[in-house]
C-alpha positions in Angstrom: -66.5 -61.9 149.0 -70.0 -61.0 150.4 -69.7 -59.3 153.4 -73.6 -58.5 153.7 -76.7 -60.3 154.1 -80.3 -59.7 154.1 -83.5 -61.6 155.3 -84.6 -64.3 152.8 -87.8 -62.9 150.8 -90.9 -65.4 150.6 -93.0 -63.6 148.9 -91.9 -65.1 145.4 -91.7 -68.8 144.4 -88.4 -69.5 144.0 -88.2 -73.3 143.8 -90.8 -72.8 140.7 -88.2 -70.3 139.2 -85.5 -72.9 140.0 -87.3 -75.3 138.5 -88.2 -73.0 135.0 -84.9 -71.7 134.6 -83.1 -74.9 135.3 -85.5 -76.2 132.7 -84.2 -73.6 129.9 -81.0 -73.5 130.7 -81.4 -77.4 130.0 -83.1 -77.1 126.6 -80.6 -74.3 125.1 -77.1 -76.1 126.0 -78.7 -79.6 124.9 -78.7 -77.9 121.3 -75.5 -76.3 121.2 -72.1 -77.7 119.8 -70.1 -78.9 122.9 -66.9 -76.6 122.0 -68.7 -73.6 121.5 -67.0 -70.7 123.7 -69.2 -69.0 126.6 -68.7 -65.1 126.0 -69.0 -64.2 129.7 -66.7 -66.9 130.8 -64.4 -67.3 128.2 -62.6 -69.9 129.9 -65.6 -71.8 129.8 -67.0 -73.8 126.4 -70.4 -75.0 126.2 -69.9 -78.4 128.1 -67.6 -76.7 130.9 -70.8 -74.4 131.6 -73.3 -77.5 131.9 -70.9 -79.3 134.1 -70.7 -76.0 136.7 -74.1 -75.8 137.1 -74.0 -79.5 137.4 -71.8 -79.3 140.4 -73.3 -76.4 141.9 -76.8 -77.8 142.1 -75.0 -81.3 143.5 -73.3 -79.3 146.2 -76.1 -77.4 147.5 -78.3 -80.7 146.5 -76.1 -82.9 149.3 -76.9 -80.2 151.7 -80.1 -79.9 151.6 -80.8 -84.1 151.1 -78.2 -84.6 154.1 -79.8 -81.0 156.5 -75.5 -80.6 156.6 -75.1 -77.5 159.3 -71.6 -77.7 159.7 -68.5 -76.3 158.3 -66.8 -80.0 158.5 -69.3 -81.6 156.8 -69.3 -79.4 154.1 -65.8 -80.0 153.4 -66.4 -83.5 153.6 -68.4 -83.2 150.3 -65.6 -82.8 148.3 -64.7 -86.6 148.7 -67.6 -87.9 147.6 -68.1 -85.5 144.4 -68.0 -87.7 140.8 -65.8 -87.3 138.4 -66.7 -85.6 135.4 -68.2 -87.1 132.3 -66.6 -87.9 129.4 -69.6 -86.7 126.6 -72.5 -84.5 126.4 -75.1 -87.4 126.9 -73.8 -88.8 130.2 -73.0 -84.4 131.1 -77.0 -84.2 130.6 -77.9 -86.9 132.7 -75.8 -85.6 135.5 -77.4 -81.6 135.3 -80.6 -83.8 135.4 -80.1 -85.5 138.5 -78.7 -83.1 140.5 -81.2 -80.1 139.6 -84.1 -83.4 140.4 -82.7 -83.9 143.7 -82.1 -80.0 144.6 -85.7 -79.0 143.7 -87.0 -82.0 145.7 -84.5 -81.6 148.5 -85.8 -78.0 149.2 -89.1 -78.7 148.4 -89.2 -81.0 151.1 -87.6 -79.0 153.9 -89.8 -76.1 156.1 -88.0 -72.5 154.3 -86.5 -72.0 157.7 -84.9 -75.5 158.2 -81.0 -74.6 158.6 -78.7 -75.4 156.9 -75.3 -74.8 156.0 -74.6 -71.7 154.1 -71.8 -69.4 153.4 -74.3 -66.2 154.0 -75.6 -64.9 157.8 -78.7 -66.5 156.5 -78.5 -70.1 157.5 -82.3 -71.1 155.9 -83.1 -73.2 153.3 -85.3 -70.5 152.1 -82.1 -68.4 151.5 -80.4 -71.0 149.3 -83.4 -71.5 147.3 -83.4 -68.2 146.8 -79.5 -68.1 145.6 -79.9 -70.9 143.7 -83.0 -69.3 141.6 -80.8 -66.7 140.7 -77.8 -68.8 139.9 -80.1 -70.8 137.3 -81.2 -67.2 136.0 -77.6 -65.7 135.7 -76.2 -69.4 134.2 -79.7 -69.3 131.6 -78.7 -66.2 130.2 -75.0 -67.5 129.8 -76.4 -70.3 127.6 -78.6 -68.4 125.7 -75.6 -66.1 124.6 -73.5 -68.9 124.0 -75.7 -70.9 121.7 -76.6 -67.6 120.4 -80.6 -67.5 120.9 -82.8 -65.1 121.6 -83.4 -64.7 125.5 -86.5 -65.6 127.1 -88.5 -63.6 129.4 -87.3 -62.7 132.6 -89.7 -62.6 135.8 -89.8 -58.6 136.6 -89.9 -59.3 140.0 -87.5 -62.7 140.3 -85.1 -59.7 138.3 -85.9 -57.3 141.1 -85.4 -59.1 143.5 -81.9 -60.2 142.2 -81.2 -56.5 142.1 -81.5 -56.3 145.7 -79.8 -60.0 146.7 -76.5 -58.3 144.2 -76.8 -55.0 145.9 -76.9 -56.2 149.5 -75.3 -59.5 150.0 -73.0 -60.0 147.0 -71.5 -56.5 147.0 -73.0 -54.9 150.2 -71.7 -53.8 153.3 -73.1 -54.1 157.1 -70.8 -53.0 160.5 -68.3 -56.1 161.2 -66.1 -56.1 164.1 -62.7 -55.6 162.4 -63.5 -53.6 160.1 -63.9 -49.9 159.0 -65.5 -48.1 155.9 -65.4 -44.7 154.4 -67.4 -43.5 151.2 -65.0 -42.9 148.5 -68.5 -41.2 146.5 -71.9 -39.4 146.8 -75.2 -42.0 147.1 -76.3 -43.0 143.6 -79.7 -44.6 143.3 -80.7 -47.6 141.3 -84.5 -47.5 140.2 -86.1 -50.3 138.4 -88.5 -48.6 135.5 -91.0 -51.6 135.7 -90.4 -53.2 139.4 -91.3 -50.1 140.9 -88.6 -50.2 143.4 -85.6 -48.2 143.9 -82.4 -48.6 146.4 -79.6 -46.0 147.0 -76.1 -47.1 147.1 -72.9 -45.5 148.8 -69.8 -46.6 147.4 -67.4 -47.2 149.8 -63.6 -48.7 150.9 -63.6 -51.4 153.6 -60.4 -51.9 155.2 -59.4 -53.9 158.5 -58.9 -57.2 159.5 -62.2 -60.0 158.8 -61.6 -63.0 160.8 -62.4 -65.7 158.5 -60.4 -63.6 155.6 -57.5 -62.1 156.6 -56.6 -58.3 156.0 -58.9 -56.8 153.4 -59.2 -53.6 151.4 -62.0 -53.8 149.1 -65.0 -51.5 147.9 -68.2 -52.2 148.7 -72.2 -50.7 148.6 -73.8 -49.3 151.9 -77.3 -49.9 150.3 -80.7 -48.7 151.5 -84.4 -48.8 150.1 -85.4 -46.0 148.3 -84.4 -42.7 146.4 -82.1 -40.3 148.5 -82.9 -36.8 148.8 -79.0 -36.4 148.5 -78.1 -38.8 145.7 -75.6 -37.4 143.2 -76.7 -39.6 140.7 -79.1 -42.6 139.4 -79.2 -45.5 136.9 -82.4 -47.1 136.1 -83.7 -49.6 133.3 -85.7 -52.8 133.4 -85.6 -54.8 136.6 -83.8 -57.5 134.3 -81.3 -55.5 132.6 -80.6 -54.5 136.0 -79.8 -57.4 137.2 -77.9 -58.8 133.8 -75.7 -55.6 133.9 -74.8 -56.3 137.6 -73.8 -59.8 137.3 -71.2 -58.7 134.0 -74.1 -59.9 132.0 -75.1 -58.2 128.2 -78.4 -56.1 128.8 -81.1 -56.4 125.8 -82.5 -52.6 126.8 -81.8 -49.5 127.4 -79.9 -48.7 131.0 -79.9 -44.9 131.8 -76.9 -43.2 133.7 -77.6 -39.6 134.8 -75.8 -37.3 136.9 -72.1 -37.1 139.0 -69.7 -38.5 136.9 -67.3 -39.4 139.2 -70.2 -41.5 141.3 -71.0 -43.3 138.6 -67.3 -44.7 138.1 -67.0 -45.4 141.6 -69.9 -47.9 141.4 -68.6 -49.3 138.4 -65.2 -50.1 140.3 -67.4 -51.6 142.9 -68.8 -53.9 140.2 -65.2 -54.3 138.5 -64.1 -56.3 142.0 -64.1 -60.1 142.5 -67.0 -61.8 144.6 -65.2 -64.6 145.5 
């Protein structure tokens, strides 16, 4: 579970990368063969992927359409969401729709219009910002399902998903509750082409959250830049980056220099559930 947030960033235009890797993910899965297996979600075959983006564009769609705030309303949703279609033509339509309406929903809102959102950040400039980066993460899932070659990916959109996975999906900020202590030296993260580097301390949380219960979990304590302490670095392409930090396959090269012991600990930060 993210127990970190960050500022949106509005410097880059997320509804257009939305919009564009909506748009591919689109165009790959409407060629592939329904049953064909997702290899980062095995669970998943071809059609089970379309239908999760699908519902996760619908969801944050009826938030934005409806300006929901509230916790109650949100939970409310779930009685009005459709049942799934039967084949891949009537699966299509649905992805259509709801990516339509989520584009236009946020595209019609002020970036810091509130709404609800599971982050600190309440804007609808964060959740257009999420939800690029969902589309980008789900785009590559298709591409290695159907088993084509992957498109470019924006250097900075990949950057910039560097720092949203680093800081709000496995970072760490002081929460009443809860305590943390490294279990590692700082290890910085440099981007070869983004020109932008962050250092991370692995560390154990531990205490009681009060919307999660008792928790015991390892976490990042991220800043910008290159420590003059860091025990060790990875760097690569701002987009293999960001694929190797979501679980995805990288296409290039990722570098790993330096304490090897630091360098496991950051894996078993990545190793743990989001969620």
């Amino acid at each position: 579970m993210p127990l970190s947030s960050a500022p949106s960033t509005g410097a880059l235009p997320f509804l257009d990368h939305l919009r564009q890797e909506s748009a591919r993910f689109r165009e790959v899965l409407a060629e592939a063969p329904a049953g064909l297996r997702v290899p980062t979600c095995p669970d998943w075959d071809a059609d089970d992927l379309l239908w999760h983006l699908a519902g996760v564009q619908w969801f944050w769609g009826e938030i934005a359409e409806r300006r929901l705030t509230e916790p109650e309303q949100v939970d409310a949703l779930e009685a009005s969401r459709k049942e799934r279609p039967g084949d891949r033509a009537a699966l299509l339509a649905a992805f259509d729709r709801a990516s339509e309406r989520l584009h236009r929903s946020l595209s019609a809102l002020s970036p810091d219009t509130e709404l609800w959102m599971w982050a600190e950040d309440h804007s609808a400039a964060y959740i257009a910002r999420r939800q690029a980066h969902e589309a980008l993460v789900h785009r590559l899932d298709a591409e290695l399902t159907a088993g084509v070659d992957r498109a470019p990916v924006d250097c900075r959109l990949a950057a910039d998903g560097v720092d949203e996975v680093l800081r709000i999906m496995r970072g760490f900020e002081d929460e009443p509750g809860l305590t943390d202590h490294p279990v590692s030296g700082p290890v910085t993260i440099a981007t070869v082409d983004a020109m932008h580097a962050w250092t991370v301390v692995p560390v154990r949380v531990t205490g009681t959250h009060p919307d999660h219960g008792e928790l015991d979990l390892l976490r990042f304590r991220v800043s910008d830049g290159v420590a003059d302490d860091a025990t060790a670095q990875i760097s690569g392409h701002a987009a293999d980056l960001d694929a190797w930090l979501w679980n995805r396959p990288v296409t290039g090269e990722i570098t790993r220099d330096g304490d090897a012991e630091a360098l496991a600990r950051v894996d078993a930060v990545l190793a743990g559930s989001i969620d």
